[in-house]
N, C-alpha and C positions, 0 to 999 in steps of 0.2 A: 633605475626607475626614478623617471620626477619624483618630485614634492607632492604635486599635487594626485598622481595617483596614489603614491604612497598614504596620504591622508584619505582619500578615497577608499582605500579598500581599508586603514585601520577605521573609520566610520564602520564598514561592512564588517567586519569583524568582531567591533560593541556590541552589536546585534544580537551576538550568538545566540544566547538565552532567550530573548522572546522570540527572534524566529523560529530557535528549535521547537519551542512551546505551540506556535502559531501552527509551523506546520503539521508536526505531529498533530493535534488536536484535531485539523483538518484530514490526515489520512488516516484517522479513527473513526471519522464522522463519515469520510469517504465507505468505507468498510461496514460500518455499522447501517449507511443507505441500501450497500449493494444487497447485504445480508436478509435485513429486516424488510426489506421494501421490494428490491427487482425479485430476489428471488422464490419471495414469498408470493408476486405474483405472475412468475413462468409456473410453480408447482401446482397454480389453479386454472390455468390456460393448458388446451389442446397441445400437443406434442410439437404437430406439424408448424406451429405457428410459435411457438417458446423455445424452439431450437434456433430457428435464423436469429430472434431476437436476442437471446446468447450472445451468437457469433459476435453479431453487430455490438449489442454493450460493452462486450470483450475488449474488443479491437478499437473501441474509442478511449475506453479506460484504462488500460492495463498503461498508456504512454502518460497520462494525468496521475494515475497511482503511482510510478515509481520516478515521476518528478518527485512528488508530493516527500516519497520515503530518499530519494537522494538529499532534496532540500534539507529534510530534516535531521537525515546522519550527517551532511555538511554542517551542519549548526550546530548540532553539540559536538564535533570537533571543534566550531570556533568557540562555544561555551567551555571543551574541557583547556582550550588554547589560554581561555581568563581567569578562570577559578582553579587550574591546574586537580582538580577533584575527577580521579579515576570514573565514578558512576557514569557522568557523562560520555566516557569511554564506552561503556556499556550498554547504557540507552543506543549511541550512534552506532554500534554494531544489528543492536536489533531493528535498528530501521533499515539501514540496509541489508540485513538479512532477507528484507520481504522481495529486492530484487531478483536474488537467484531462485527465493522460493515460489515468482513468478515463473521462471525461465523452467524452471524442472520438474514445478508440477503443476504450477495451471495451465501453461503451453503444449505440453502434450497432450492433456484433457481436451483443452479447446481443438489440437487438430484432430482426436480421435472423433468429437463431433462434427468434426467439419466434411467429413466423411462419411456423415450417417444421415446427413441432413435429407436424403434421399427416400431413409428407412427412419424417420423422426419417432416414426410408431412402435419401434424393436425394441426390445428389453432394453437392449444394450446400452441405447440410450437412453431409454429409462433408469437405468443404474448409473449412470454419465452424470445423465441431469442432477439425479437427487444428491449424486455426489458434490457437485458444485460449490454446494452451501456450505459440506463442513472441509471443501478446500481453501474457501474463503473465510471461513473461520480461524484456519491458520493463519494467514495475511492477516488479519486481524488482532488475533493475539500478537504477532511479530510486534504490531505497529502499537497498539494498546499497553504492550511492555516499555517500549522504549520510552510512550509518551508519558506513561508514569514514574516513572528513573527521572526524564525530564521534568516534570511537572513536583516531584517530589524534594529534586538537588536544587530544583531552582526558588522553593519555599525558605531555604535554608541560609 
């Protein structure tokens, strides 16, 4: 490796700490919109027209949300890389936790509705939908954990 990338990526690597801080806070914020905002207003909208809306928000966000939680489990590996302090360890597990907890349980949710979208009006997915909210609560704590570990090791 040159010089110059080598100083390049030890630049990228100072970072750690405020990027992990930066991201995280952002896919808290991310999480605490979808929560408090989308899905507070599919549960007040007709069935037929709050289930495609789903799909759609799904499928633009879920690739934004687990940038957001990759960037930020990258970053406190470069913060636990500077401070050698285990929490950092910790934190960046729980942000990347929220990727598999995409792949295993929002993914099947979203294709179980993507199948209903026909029958938007059946229980089924009426029990789908209202699910949504405290699936994404999960993602959210995942992410809300990590950003606190972050935001708490790096007061220190």
């Amino acid at each position: 490796m040159s010089a110059l990338q080598s100083s390049f990526f030890d630049k990228i690597a100072a970072q750690g700490i405020p990027l992990a801080l930066w991201s995280s806070i952002m896919s808290v914020g991310g999480g605490l919109g979808e929560i408090f905002v989308n899905q507070d207003a599919r549960m007040h909208i007709a069935a037929e027209h709050a289930l495609p809306e789903l799909l759609e928000a799904h499928k633009r966000s879920k690739v934004l949300s687990n940038l957001l939680l990759l960037i930020s489990g990258t970053s406190g590996l470069l913060a636990y890389q500077q401070t050698k302090d285990k929490y950092w360890l910790i934190g960046s597990g729980l942000m990347f936790a929220g990727v598999p907890y995409g792949v295993l349980v929002e993914n099947p949710v979203a294709d179980q509705l993507k199948f209903l979208t026909l029958d938007a009006r059946s229980e089924k997915a009426k029990k789908l939908m209202s699910s949504w909210g405290g699936i994404q609560i999960g993602k959210l704590a995942l992410a809300a954990g990590g950003a606190t570990l972050f935001y708490w090791f790096a007061r220190r």
